[in-house]
C-alpha positions in Angstrom: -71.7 29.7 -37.6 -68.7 27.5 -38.5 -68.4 26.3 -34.7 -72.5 25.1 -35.0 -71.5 23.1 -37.9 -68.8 21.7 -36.4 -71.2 20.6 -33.3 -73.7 19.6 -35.5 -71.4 17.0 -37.0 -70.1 16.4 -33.9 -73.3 15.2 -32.4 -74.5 13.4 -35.5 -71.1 11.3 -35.7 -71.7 10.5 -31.6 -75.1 9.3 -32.4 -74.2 7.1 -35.5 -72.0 5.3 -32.9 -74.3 5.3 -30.7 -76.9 3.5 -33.1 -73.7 0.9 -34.6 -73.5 0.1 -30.6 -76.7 -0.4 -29.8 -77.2 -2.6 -33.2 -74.3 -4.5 -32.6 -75.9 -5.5 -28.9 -79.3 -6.4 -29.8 -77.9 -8.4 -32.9 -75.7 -10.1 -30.5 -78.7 -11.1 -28.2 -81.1 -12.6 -30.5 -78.1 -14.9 -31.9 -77.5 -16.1 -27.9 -80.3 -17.9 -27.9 -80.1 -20.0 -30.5 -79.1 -23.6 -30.7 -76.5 -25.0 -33.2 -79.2 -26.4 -36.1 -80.9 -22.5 -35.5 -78.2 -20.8 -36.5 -77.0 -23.2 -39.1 -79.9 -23.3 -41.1 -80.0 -19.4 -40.8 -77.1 -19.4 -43.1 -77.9 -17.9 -46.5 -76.5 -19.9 -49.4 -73.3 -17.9 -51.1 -71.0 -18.6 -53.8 -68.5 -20.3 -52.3 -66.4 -21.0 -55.6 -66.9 -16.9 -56.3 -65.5 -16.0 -53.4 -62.6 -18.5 -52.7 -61.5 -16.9 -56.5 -61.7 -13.2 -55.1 -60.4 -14.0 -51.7 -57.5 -16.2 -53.5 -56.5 -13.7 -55.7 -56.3 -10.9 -52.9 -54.4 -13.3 -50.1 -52.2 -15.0 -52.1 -50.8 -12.8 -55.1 -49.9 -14.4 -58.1 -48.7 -12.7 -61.7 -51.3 -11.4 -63.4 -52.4 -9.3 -60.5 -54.3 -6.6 -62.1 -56.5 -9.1 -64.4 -59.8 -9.6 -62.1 -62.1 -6.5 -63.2 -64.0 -4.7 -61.1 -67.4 -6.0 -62.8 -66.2 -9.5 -62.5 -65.7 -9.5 -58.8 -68.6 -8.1 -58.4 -70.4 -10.7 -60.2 -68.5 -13.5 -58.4 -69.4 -12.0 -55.1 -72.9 -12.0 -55.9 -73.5 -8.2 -56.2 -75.2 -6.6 -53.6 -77.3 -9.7 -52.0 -73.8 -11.2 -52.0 -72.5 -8.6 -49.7 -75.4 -8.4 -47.9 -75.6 -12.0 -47.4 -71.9 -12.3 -46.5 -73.1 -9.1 -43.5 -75.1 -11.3 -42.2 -73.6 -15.1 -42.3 -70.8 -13.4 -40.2 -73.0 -12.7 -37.2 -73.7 -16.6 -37.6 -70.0 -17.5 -38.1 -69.3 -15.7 -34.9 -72.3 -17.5 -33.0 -71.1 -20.8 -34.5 -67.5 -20.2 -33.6 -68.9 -19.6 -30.0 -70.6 -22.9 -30.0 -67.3 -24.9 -31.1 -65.8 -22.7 -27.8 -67.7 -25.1 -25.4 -66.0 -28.0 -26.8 -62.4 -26.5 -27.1 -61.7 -23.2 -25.1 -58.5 -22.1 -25.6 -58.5 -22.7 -29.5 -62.5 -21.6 -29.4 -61.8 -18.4 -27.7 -58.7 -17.6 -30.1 -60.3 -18.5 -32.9 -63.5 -16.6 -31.7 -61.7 -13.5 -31.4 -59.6 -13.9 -34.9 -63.1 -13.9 -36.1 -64.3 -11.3 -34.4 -61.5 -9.1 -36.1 -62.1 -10.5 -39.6 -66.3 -10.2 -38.7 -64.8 -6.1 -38.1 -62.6 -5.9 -41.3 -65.9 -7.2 -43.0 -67.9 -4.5 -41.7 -65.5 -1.5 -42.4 -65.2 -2.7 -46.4 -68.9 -3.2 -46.5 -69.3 0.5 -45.1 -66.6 1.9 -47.8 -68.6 0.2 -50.2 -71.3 1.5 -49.7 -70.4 5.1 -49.4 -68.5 5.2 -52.4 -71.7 3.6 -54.8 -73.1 6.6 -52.8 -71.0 8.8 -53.7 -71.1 7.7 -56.8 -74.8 7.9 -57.5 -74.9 11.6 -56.5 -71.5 12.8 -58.4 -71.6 10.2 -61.1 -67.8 9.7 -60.4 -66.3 6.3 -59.6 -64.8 5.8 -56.5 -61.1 4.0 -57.4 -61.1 2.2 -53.6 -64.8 -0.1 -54.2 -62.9 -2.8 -56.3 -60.3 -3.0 -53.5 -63.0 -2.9 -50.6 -65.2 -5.7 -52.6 -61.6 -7.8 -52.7 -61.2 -6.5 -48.6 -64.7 -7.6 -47.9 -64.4 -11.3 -49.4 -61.1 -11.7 -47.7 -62.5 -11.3 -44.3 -65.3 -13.4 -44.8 -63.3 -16.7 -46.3 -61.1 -16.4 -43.8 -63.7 -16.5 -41.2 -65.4 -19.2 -43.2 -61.8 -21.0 -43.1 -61.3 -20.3 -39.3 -64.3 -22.1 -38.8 -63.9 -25.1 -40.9 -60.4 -25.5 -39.4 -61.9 -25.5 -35.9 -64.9 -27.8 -36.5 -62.5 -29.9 -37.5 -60.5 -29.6 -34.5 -63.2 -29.6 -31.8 -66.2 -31.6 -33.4 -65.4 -33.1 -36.5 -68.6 -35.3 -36.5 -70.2 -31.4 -37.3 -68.0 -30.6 -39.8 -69.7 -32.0 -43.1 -73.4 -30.2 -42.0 -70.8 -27.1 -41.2 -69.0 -26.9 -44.2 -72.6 -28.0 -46.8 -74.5 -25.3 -44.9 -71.6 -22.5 -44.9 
């Protein structure tokens, strides 16, 4: 019975990554096609200011590290449209980082692929997110590591947002004030 469990599991964790995959492909694909304006004016609008304070406080530690509460970085993220909104402006940051690679490959590519990692970062917090406020609904216990994820989650995404700002500005600076109003 306990070895059926086990391959039970087994086989449900193989098809979860099967799905992620398969997600991650098509998403990929319908972004391809897309010119520059496209994918700009995909962008949903965030909270810029919210988010350069949570990313801030995380990457660059000041005294006074324990004073952002919980609530309040949720709030300055936007709750959970914020998070879903930051989910899906980094499959648009990636598309828009490939763009700026026609103009300058070897920074473009690098830059790409430091994205790419931040884009993954992004992804895991949102994930540990979401399974503790799971958690949480069904044991009505908090789960200590969602402030930290939330902080995690906002990291990656500024940076990516900062990666690309830094590379507009590099490859096509004549982009980068539509870039920076519409990210």
């Amino acid at each position: 019975m306990h070895a059926l469990a086990s391959l039970v599991c087994f086989g449900m964790a193989i098809l979860a990554m099967g799905g992620t995959a398969v997600y991650a492909r098509r998403s990929s694909i319908r972004l391809d096609g897309r010119n520059w304006e496209d994918i700009l004016s995909a962008m949903e609008p965030m909270d810029v200011d919210g988010l350069h304070c949570v990313a801030t406080d995380y990457l660059d530690p000041q005294k006074g590290q324990i004073s952002m509460e919980p609530e309040v970085i949720w709030h300055l993220l936007g709750g959970e449209l914020g998070l879903r909104r930051m989910r899906n402006n980094a499959d648009l940051l990636l598309s828009l980082a490939a763009h700026a690679a026609q103009w300058n490959t070897e920074e473009g590519a690098i830059v790409a692929e430091r994205m790419r990692r931040d884009a993954l970062r992004l992804r895991s917090a949102l994930r540990q997110i979401r399974l503790g406020m799971f958690s949480q609904i069904f044991t009505g216990r908090h789960w200590v590591s969602v402030p930290f994820q939330l902080q995690e989650a906002a990291s990656a995404y500024y940076l990516m947002r900062q990666r690309l700002l830094a590379l507009y500005e590099t490859s096509h600076v004549g982009l980068l004030p539509q870039l920076a109003q519409a990210i």
